[in-house]
C-alpha positions, 0 to 999 in steps of 0.5 A, a space after each residue: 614520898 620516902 622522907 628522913 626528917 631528924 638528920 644532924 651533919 659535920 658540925 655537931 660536936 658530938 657527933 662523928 664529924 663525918 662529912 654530911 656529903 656520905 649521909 646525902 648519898 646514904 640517904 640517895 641510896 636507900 631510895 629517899 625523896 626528901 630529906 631534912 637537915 636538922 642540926 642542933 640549934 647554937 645555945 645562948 651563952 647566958 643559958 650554958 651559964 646557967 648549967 651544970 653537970 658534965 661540961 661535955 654534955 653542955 659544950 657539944 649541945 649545939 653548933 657554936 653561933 660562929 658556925 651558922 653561916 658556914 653550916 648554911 654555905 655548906 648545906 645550900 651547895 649540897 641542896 643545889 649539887 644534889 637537887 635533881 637526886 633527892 629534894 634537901 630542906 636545911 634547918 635546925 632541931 630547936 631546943 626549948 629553954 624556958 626564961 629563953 624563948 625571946 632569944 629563940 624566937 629572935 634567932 628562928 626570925 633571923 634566919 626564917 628565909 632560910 630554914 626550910 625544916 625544923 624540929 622542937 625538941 626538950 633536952 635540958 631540965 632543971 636539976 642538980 646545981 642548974 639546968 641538966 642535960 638529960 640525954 649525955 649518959 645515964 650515970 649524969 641522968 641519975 645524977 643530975 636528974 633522978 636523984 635530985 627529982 627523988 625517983 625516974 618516974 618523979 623525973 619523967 613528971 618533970 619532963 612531961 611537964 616541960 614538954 607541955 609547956 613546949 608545944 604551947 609555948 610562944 616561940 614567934 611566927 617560926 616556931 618549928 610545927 615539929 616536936 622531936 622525940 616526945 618519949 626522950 626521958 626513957 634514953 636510959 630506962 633499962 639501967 634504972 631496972 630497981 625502979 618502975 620505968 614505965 609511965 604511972 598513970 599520972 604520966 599517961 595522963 600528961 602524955 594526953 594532955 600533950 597530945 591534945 596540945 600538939 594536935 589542937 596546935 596543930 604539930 607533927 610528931 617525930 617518929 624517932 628511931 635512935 632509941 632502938 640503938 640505945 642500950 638502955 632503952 631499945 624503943 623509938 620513941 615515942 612507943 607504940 602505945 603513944 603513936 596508936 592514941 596519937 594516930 587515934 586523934 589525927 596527928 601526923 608523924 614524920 619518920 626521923 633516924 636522928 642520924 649522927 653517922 651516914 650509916 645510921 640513915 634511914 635506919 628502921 625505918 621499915 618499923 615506921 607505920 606506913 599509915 601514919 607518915 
């Protein structure tokens, strides 16, 4: 089975608002079985309070909550319009916001009958005059994220000490078993280039102690394209050195192209080891 697993649609804000119909027929066309859409979770109002940096990166983080039940109607009429081409699981790609896993929990139970994939993922950090976002751009990273952890490699510590606490946090019955792009903290590592930007040897560490979570949790991993179409970072993540120790410990990957656009559908995903999908 040829599966896409990490695809976003019209509604989120930043991405191209092309009609999520064209990224169906995308996928139809490049010979895929199944496909997961996986559009970013709305954020609590009281957590976007409590963020900092640019307002952009914080207002386009998620759908808007008004949105959910239009977002469902469209998706369950492409589901039911196409379900003799490709088979369609609708859903949602999580983010993990600490002090927040009540209300998380609460919206993953609200519409558990209706998600049929979803996705965990770590995009906001504590920072700079509150949470950060750390994917919007590099300069906002360094900023926001960098400088206030001293260091890139002091910032991917921090990272990985959420992504830990992620995969064991207690998220309700529906958490989602997927954790999304594990190796997001090197988006921006190539503008970073007076620094050391590969893991120290504290963090191949932490990425142990990650994997050894995930897998006695017993949850897949993204195998994420978009990197390789960032020019600061130019790998999926997680690297190949990542996805060999995984592999070595029985975890599961599903292959992602995180596509924001129907032309990024299925993207590389001739680079996704055959053997671990």
């Amino acid at each position: 089975m040829k599966k896409d697993g990490h695809t976003h649609t019209e509604f989120c804000p930043h991405g191209t608002h092309e009609d999520t119909e064209r990224f169906i027929i995308r996928a139809i066309e490049e010979g895929f079985d199944e496909y997961s859409i996986t559009e970013h979770a709305p954020l609590p109002l009281e957590f976007m309070k409590r963020c900092s940096g640019i307002r952009r990166a914080i207002d386009t983080a998620g759908i808007r909550l008004s949105d959910v039940g239009a977002y469902f109607k469209k998706m369950d009429r492409l589901k039911l319009k196409y379900q003799s081409e490709i088979k369609i699981n609708i859903g949602f790609e999580v983010d993990y916001l600490p002090g927040f896993e009540n209300w998380t929990t609460d919206f993953l139970n609200e519409y558990s009958d209706r998600i049929g994939d979803s996705i965990l993922s770590l995009h906001f950090l504590p920072g700079k005059g509150g949470w950060r976002s750390i994917d919007y751009s590099s300069d906002d990273y360094q900023d926001g994220i960098v400088g206030f952890y001293g260091g890139f490699r002091e910032a991917q510590s921090v990272y990985l000490s959420y992504l830990q606490k992620s995969v064991t946090a207690d998220l309700g019955p529906y958490k989602p078993k997927r954790i999304g792009h594990i190796t997001l903290c090197q988006k921006f590592r190539k503008k970073f280039d007076k620094e050391d930007t590969d893991f120290s040897s504290e963090g191949k560490n932490q990425i142990l102690q990650i994997l050894d979570a995930v897998q006695s949790g017993g949850y897949e991993l993204d195998f994420n394209t978009a990197g390789l179409y960032k020019p600061y970072c130019g790998e999926i993540y997680p690297a190949e050195d990542i996805v060999k120790l995984a592999k070595s410990i029985g975890i599961g990957f599903v292959y992602g192209s995180d596509a924001h656009s129907s032309n990024e559908v299925g993207r590389a995903y001739d680079q996704c080891p055959k053997n671990i999908i």
